[in-house]
N, C-alpha and C positions, 0 to 999 in steps of 0.2 A: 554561542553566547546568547543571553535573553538579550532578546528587542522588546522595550515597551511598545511601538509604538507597533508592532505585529501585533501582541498579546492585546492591545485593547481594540484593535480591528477582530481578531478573533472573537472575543467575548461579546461584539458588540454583534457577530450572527452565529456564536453557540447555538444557539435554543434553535435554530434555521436549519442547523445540522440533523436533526432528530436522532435518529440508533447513531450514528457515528459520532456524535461532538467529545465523546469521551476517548474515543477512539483516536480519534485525531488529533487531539489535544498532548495523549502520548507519544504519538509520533513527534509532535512538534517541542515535546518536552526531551526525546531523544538528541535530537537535533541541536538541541538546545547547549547541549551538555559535549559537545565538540570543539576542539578548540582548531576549528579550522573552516575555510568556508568548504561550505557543503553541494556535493552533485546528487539532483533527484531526477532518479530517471523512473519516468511511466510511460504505463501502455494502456491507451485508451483515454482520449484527451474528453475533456469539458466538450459538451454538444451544447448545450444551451443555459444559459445567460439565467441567472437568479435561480437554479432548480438545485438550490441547495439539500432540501428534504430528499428529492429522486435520486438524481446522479452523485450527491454530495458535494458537488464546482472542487475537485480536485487539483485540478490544473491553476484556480484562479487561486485557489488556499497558497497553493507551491509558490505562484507565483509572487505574490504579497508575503511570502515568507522570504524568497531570497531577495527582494526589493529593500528587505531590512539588515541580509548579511550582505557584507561586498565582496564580491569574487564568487559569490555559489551562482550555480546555474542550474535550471531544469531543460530535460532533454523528454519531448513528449512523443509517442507515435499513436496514430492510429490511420486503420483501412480505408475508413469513411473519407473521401474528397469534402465531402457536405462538413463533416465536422471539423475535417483540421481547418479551413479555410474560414467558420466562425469563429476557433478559436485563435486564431493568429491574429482576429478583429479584439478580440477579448485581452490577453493581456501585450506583459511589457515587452521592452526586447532583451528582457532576461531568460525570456524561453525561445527554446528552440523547437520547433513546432514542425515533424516528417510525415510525410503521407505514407504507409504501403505495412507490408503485412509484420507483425510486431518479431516474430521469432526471429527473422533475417534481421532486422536492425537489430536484434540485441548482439546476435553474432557479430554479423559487421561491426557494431559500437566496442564487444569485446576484442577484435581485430586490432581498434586502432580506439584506442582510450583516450577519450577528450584531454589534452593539453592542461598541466596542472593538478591531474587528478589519479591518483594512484589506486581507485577506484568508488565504487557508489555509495551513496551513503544512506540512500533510501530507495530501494525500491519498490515501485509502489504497482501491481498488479492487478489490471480491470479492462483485458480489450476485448474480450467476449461476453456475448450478453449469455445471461445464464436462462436457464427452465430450472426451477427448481424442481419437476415434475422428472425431469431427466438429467441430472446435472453433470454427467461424466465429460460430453465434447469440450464445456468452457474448462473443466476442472484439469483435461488431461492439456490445454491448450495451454493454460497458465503452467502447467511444470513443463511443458517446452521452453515458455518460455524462462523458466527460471533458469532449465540446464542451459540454456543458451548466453542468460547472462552468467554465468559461474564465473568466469575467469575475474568476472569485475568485484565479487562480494568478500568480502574483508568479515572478519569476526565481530565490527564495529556497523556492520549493514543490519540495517531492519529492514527486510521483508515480508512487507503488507500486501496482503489480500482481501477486496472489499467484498462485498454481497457473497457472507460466508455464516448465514446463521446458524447455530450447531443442530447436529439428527443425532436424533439416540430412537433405541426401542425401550417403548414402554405400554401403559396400558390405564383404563383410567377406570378408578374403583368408584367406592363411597361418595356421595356429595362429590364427584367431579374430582377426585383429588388425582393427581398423576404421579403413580408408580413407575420409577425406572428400570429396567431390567440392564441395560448397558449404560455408560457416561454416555455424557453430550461431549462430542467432536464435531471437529469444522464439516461443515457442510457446503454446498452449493460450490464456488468460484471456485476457495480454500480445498475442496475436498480430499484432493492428491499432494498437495501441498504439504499439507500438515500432516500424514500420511509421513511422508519421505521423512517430514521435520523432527516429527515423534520420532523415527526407528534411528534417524542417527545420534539423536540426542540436542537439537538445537533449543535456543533457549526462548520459550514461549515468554513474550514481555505482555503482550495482553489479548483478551478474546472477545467477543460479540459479532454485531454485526461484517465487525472488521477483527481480521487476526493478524498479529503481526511476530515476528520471532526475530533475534538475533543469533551471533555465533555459529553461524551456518557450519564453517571449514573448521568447525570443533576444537577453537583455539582459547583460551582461559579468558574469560573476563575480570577485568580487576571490578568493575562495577557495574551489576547488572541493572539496566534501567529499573528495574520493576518485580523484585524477587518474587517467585510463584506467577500464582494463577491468578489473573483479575478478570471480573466482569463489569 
């Protein structure tokens, strides 16, 4: 269900979001359209306080989101002592904020599924920092963790992947223009992701710096967020 009074905290640091505020905004419009309180589970928490354009304050968005529904909860991990320990100073006690390595929590979490919740309703993917120069270790680290969380994703999960801007081959002619030789597919975080997402058929809801898909376990949608391709 909408919350005004998220949607006008949102709007009031859109433009702060830079490449993601469009991105997020669908996630949050996914979310939206539940009619249940909502569990968002990520990996790789907020490190620092106002770096909205860098990190995008993921954690702090989550949080200020379920502060508007009652009964949802975020469930965050990350490696870093340094960072979970700022962000536990940062939001409510609607998040649940774990120290240690993301793929074992997400097993252990699909072990024993938080109370109430018959599973996730966003998954949001970013505990590896990436090279874009080399992007396979974060890219194959985030489809661990995806197989890891599986048992939790419902046809209704959107799984998001941040710092994933798309690579294609191509070549650049005339006056600078650029020639494609292949599409543009997710890159960087997303790489193997979207990979898997494309060959089983999941339903891509939007793409940029951030890519997100529903219908993972290939089950009907009555309504898709977001028909097609958006950028």
């Amino acid at each position: 269900m909408r919350s005004n009074d998220f949607w006008q905290f949102y709007d009031s640091i859109r433009q702060q979001l830079a490449a993601r505020h469009q991105t997020f905004a669908k996630a949050f419009e996914h979310l939206d359209r539940l009619d249940h309180p909502v569990l968002i589970v990520e990996t790789g928490c907020t490190r620092q306080a106002g770096n909205w354009a860098g990190d995008g304050g993921s954690t702090l968005l989550f949080d200020r989101y379920v502060q508007s529904h009652p009964g949802s909860v975020v469930l965050t991990v990350d490696i870093d002592e340094a960072a979970t320990s700022l962000c536990r100073a940062l939001v409510s006690s609607h998040v649940q904020v774990h120290t240690g390595d993301s793929v074992r929590f997400l097993r252990n979490l699909a072990d024993s599924p938080p109370n109430g919740f018959d599973g996730v309703d966003l998954l949001y993917l970013d505990s590896y920092d990436v090279n874009f120069e080399d992007a396979f270790p974060s890219a194959f680290h985030h489809l661990k963790e995806l197989v890891a969380a599986s048992p939790l994703i419902r046809s209704r999960t959107l799984i998001m992947v941040d710092d994933s801007p798309s690579s294609f081959s191509g070549f650049v002619g005339e006056n600078n223009q650029i020639f494609l030789v292949t599409p543009p597919k997710a890159g960087g975080k997303g790489k193997l992701v979207a990979a898997y997402a494309e060959h089983i058929g999941a339903h891509l809801e939007f793409q940029g710096y951030q890519w997100g898909w529903t219908n993972f376990r290939g089950e009907a949608t009555s309504a898709p967020l977001n028909p097609g391709i958006h950028t």
